[in-house]
VMD Tcl script that draws the C-alpha trace (Angstrom):
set ca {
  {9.57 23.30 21.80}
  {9.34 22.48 25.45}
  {10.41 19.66 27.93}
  {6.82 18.07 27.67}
  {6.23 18.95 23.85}
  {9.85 17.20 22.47}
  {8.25 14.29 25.07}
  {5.02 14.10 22.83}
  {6.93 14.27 19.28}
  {8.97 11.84 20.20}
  {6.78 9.44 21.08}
  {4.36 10.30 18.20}
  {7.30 10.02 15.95}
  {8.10 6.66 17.22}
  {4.53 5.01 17.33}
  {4.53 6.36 13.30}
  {7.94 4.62 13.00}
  {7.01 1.20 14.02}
  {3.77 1.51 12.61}
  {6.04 1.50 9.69}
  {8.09 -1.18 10.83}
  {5.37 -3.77 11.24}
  {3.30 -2.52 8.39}
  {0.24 -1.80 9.97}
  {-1.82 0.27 8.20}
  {-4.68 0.51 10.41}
  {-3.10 2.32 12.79}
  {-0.99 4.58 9.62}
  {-4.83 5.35 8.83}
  {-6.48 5.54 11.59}
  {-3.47 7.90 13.86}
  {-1.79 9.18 11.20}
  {-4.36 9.47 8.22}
  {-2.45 7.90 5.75}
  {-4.03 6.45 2.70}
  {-3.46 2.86 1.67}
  {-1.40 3.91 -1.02}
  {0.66 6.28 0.61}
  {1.66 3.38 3.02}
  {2.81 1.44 0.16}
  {5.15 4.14 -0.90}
  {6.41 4.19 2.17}
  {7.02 0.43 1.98}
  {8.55 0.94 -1.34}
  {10.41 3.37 -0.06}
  {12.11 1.52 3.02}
  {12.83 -1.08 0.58}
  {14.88 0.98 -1.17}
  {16.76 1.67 1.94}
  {17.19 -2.52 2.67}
  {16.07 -4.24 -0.35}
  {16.50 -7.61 1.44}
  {13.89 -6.55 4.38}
  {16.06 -7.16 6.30}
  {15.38 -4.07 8.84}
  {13.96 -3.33 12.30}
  {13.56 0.77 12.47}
  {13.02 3.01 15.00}
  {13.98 5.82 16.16}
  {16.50 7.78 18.69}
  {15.94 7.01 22.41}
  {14.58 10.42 23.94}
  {17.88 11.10 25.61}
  {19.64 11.33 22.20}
  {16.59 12.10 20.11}
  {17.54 16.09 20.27}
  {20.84 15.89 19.76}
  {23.59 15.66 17.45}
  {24.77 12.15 15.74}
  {28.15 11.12 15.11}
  {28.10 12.85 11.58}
  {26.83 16.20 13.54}
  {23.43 16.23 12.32}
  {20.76 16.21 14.72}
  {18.42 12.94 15.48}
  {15.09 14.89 15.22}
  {15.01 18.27 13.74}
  {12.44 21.15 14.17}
  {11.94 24.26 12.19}
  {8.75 26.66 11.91}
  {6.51 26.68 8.75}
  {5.86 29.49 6.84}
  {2.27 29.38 8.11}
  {3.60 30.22 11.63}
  {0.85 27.43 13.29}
  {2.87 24.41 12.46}
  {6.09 22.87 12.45}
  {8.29 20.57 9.80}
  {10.78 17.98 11.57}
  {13.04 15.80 9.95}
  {13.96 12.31 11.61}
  {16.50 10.01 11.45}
  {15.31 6.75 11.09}
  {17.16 3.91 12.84}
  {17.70 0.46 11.96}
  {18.50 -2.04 14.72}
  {19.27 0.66 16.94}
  {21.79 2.37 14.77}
  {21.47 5.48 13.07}
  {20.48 5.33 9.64}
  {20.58 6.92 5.99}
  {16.73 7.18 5.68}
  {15.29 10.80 6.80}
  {11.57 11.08 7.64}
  {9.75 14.20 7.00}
  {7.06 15.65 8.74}
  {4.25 17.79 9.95}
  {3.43 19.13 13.35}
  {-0.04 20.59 13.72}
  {-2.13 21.35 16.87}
  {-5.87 20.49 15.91}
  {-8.59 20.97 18.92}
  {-5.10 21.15 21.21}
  {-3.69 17.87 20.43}
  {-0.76 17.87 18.61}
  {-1.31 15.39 15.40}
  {2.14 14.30 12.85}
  {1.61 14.67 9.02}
  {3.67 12.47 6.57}
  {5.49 14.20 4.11}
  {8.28 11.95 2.69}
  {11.42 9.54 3.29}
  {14.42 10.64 1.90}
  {18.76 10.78 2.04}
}
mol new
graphics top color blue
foreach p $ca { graphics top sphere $p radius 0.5 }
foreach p [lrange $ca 0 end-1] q [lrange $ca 1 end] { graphics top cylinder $p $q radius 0.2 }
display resetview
C-alpha cells in the first residue's frame, strides 16, 4: 500500500469505527453495507469488550496507525487475499485513546476504483 492508499484506509477505517461508536446504523448501511443485524452483533460484541458502556473507540492516529504498539503488534495490519484483488486488515480498536484488546477485521476491495471496507468480525 502507498502513501495516499494507507491515507484512505485509515480514514475509512476510522469513519467505520465511530460509526460504531455512536451507533449509527445509517451510515453502517448506507457506507459500509451492513445489515441491521449485523450492527447489533457488533454492539453485542463491543459490549463484551466494556460491559458497562462505558467506552469511546477509535482508532490509531495516522502517524502511529502503521506501526508497532507497545506489545509489538502493529495498529493496522494488511495482508493480500487469496483472490489477489483484495486485501484483509486487522485493526486495533482504541478506547479513549488507548490501545485496546478488541481487533477489527476487514475487507479491502476496489469497486468502479473506489476503494470500499467489508466487515468481517471483532475479535482478541
Amino acid at each position: 500500500m502507498n502513501e495516499a492508499s494507507s491515507a484512505q484506509v485509515h480514514e475509512l477505517l476510522d469513519e467505520f469505527v465511530q460509526s460504531i461508536d455512536r451507533d449509527d446504523r445509517r451510515v453502517l448501511q448506507r457506507k459500509f453495507d451492513v445489515s441491521e443485524t449485523i450492527a447489533e452483533e457488533i454492539r453485542e460484541s463491543i459490549y463484551g469488550y466494556y460491559p458497562a458502556g462505558n467506552f469511546s473507540l477509535g482508532i490509531a492516529p495516522l502517524e502511529l496507525a502503521f506501526s508497532k504498539g507497545k506489545d509489538g503488534r502493529p495498529n493496522i495490519e494488511f495482508f493480500r487475499m487469496l483472490d489477489e484483488i483484495s486485501w484483509g486488515a486487522e485493526c486495533v480498536i482504541w478506547n479513549k485513546g488507548e490501545p485496546g484488546e478488541a481487533i477489527l477485521h476487514v475487507d479491502f476491495v476496489c469497486e468502479k476504483r473506489e476503494l470500499k471496507l467489508r466487515y468481517r468480525n471483532i475479535d482478541s
